[in-house]
Biopython code that builds the backbone (N, CA, C, O; Angstrom):
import numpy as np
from Bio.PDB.StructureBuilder import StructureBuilder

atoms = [
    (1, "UNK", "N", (76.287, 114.901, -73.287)),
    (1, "UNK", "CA", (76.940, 113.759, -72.676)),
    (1, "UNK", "C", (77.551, 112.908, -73.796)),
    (1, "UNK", "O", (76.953, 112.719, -74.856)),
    (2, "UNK", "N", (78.813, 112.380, -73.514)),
    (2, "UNK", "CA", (79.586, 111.724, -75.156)),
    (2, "UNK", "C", (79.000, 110.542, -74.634)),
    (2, "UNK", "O", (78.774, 110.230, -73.465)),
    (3, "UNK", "N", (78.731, 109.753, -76.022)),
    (3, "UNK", "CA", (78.083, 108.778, -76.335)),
    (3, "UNK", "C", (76.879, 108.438, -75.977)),
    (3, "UNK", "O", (76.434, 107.293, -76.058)),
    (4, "UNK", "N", (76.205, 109.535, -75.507)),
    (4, "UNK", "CA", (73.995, 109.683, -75.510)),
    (4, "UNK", "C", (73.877, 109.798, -76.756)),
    (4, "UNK", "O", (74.394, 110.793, -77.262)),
    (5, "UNK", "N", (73.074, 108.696, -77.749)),
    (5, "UNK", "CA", (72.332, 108.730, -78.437)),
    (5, "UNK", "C", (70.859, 109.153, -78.331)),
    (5, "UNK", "O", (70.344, 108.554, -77.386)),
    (6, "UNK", "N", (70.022, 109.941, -78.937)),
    (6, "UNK", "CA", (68.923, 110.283, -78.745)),
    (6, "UNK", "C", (67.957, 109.572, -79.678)),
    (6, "UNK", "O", (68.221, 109.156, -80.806)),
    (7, "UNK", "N", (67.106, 109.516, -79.207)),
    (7, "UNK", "CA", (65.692, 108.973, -80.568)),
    (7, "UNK", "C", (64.534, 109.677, -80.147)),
    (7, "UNK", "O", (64.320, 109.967, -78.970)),
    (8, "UNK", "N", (63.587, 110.029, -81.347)),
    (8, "UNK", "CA", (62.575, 110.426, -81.153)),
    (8, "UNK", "C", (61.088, 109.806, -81.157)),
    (8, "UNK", "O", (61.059, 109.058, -82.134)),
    (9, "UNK", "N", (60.564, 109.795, -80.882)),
    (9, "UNK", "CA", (59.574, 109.027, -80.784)),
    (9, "UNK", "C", (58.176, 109.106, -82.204)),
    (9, "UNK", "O", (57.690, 110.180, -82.561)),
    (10, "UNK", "N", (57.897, 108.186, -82.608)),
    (10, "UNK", "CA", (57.630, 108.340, -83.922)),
    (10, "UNK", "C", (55.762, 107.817, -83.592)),
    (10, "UNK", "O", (55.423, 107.107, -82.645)),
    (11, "UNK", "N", (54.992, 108.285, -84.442)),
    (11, "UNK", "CA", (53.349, 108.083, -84.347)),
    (11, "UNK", "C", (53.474, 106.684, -85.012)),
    (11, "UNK", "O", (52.531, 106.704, -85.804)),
    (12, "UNK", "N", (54.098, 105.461, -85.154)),
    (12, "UNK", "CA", (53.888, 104.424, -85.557)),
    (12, "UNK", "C", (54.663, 103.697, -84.430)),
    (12, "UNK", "O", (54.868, 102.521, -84.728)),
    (13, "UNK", "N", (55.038, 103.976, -83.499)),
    (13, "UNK", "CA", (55.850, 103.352, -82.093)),
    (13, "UNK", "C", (57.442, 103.385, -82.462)),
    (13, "UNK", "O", (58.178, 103.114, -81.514)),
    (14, "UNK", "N", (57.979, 103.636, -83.519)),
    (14, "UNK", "CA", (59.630, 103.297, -83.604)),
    (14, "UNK", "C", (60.213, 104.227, -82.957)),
    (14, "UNK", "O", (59.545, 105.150, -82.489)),
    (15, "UNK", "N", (61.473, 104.173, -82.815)),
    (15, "UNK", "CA", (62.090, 105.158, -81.595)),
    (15, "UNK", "C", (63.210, 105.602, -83.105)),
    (15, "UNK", "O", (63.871, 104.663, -83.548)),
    (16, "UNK", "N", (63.352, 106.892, -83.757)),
    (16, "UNK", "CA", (63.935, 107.052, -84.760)),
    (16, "UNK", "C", (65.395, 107.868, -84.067)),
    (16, "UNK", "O", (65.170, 108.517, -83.045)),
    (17, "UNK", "N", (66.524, 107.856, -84.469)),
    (17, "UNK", "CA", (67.799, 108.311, -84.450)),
    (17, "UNK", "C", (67.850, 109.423, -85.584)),
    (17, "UNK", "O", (68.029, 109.038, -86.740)),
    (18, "UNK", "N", (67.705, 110.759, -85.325)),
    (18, "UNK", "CA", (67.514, 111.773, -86.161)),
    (18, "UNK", "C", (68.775, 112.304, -87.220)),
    (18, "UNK", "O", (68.787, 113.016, -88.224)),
    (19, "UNK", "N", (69.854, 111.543, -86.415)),
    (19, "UNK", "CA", (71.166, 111.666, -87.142)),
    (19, "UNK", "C", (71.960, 111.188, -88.363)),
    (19, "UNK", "O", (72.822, 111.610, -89.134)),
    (20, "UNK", "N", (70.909, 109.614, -88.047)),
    (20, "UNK", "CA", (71.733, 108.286, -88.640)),
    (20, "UNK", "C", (69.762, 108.021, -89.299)),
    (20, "UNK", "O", (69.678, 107.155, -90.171)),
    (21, "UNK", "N", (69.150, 108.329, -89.118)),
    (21, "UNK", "CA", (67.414, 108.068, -90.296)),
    (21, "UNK", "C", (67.195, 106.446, -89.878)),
    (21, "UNK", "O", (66.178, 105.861, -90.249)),
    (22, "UNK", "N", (67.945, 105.955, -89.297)),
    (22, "UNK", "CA", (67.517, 105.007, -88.638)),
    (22, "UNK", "C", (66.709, 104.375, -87.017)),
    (22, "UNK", "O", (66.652, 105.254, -86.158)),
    (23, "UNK", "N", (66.124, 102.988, -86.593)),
    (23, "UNK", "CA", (65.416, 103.145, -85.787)),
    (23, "UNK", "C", (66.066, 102.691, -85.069)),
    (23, "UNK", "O", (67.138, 102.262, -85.497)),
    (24, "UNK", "N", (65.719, 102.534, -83.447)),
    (24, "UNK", "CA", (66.327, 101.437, -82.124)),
    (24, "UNK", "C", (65.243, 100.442, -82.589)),
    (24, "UNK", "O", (64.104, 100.659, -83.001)),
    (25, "UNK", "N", (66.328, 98.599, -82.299)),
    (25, "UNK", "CA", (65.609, 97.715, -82.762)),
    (25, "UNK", "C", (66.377, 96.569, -82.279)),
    (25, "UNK", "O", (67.593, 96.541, -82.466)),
    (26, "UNK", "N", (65.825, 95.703, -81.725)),
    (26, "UNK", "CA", (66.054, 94.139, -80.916)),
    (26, "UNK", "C", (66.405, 93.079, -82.131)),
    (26, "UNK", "O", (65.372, 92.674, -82.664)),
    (27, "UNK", "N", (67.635, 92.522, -82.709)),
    (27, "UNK", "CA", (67.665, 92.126, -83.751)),
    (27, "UNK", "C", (66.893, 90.972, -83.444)),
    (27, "UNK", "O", (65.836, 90.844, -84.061)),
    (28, "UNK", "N", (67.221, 90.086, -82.591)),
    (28, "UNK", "CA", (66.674, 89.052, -82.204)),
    (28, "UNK", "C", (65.135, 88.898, -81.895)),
    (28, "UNK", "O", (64.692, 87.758, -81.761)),
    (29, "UNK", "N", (64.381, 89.881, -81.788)),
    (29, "UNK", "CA", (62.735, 89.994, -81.770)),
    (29, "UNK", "C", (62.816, 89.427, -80.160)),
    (29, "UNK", "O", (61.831, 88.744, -79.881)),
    (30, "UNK", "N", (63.830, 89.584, -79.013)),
    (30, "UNK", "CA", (63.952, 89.453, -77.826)),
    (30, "UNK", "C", (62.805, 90.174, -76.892)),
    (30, "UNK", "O", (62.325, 91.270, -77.177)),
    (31, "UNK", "N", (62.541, 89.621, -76.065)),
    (31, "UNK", "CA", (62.186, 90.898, -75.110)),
    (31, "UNK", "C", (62.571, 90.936, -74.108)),
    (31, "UNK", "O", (61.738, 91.564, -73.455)),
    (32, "UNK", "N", (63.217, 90.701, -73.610)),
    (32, "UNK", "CA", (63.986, 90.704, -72.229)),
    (32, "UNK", "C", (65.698, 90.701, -72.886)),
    (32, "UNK", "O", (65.994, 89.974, -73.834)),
    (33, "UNK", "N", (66.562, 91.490, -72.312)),
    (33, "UNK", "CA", (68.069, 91.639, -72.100)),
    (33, "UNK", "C", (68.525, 91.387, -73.397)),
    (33, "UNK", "O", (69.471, 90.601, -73.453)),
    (34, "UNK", "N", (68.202, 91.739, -74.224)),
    (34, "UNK", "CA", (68.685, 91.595, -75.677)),
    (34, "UNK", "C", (69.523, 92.951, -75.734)),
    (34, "UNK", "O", (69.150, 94.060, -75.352)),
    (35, "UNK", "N", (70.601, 92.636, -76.236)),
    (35, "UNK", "CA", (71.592, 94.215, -77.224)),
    (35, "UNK", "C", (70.522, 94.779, -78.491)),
    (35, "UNK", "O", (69.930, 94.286, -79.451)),
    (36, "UNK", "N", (70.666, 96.005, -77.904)),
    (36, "UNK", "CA", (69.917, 96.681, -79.042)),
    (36, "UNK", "C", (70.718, 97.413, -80.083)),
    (36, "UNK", "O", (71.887, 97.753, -79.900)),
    (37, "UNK", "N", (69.805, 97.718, -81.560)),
    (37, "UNK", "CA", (70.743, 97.987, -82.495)),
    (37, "UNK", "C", (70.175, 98.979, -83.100)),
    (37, "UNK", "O", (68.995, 99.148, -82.791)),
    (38, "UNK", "N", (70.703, 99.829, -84.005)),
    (38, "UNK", "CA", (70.295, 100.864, -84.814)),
    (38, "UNK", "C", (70.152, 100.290, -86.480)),
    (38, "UNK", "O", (71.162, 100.018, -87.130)),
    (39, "UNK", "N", (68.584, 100.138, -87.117)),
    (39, "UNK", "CA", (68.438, 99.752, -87.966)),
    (39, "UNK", "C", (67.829, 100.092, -89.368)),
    (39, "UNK", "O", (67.989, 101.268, -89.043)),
    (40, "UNK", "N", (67.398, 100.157, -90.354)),
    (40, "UNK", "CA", (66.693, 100.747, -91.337)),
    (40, "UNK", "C", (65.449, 100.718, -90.534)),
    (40, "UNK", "O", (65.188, 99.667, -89.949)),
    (41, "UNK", "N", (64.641, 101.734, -90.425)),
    (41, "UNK", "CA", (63.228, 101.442, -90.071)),
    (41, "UNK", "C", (61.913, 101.102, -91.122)),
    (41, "UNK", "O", (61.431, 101.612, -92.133)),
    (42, "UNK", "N", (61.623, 99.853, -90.197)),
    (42, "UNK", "CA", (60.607, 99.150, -90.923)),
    (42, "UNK", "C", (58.936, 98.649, -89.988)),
    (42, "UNK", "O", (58.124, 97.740, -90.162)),
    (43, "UNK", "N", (59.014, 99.479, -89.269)),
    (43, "UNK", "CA", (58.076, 99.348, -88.150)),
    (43, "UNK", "C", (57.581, 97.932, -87.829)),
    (43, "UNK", "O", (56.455, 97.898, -87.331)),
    (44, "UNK", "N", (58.229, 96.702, -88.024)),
    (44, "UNK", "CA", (58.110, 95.121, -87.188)),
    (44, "UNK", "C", (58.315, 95.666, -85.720)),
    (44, "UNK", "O", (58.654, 96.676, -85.104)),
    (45, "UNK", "N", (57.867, 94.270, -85.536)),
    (45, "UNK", "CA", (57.600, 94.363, -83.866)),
    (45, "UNK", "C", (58.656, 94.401, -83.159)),
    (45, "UNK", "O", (58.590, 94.979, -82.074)),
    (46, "UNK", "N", (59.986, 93.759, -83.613)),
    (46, "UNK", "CA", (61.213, 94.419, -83.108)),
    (46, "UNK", "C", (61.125, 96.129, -82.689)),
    (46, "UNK", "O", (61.655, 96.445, -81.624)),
    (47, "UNK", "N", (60.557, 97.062, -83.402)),
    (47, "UNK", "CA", (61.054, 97.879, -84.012)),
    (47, "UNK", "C", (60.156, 98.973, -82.885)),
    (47, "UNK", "O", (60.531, 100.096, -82.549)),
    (48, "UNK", "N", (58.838, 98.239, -82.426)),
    (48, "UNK", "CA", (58.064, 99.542, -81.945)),
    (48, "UNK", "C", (57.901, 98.912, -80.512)),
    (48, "UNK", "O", (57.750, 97.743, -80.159)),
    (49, "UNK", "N", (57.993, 100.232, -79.727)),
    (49, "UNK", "CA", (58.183, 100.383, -78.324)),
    (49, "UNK", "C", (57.278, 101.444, -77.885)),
    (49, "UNK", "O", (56.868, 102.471, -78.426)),
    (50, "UNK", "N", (56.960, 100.533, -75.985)),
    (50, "UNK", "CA", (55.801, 101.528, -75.955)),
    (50, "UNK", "C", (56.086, 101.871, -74.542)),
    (50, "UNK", "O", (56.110, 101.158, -73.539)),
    (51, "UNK", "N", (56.381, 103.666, -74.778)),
    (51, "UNK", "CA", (57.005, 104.526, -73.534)),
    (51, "UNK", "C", (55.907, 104.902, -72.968)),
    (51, "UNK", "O", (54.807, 105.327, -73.321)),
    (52, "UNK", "N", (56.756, 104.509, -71.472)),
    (52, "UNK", "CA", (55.663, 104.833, -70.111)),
    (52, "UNK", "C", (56.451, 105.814, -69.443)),
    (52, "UNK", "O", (57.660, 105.696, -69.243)),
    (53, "UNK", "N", (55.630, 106.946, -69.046)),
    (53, "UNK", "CA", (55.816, 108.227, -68.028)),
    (53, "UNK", "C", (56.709, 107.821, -66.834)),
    (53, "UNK", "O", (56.973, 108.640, -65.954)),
]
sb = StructureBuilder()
sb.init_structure("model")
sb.init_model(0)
sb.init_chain("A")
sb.init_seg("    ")
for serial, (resi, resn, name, xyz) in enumerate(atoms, 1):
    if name == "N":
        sb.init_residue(resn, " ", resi, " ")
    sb.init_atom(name, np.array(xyz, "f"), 0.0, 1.0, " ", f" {name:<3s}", serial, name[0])
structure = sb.get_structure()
């Protein structure tokens, strides 16, 4: 699908972009309706997300 980015899911919670070595990340430390961004990963709380089934 053009323009699906994928991430993988990492044992420290970051969601990593296998392409670009970077993570998905809330610049704003938002949690609700914030634009998300692709960032150096640094596992802050921006940074780790926790996927439900």
């Amino acid at each position: 699908m053009p323009g699906t980015v994928l991430h993988n899911g990492t044992t420290d919670g970051t969601l990593l972009n296998p392409q670009s070595a970077k993570c998905l990340n809330t610049p704003d430390f938002s949690l609700t309706s914030a634009p998300l961004a692709i960032w150096d990963c640094n596992a802050t709380t921006n940074q780790v997300w926790i996927l439900r089934a």
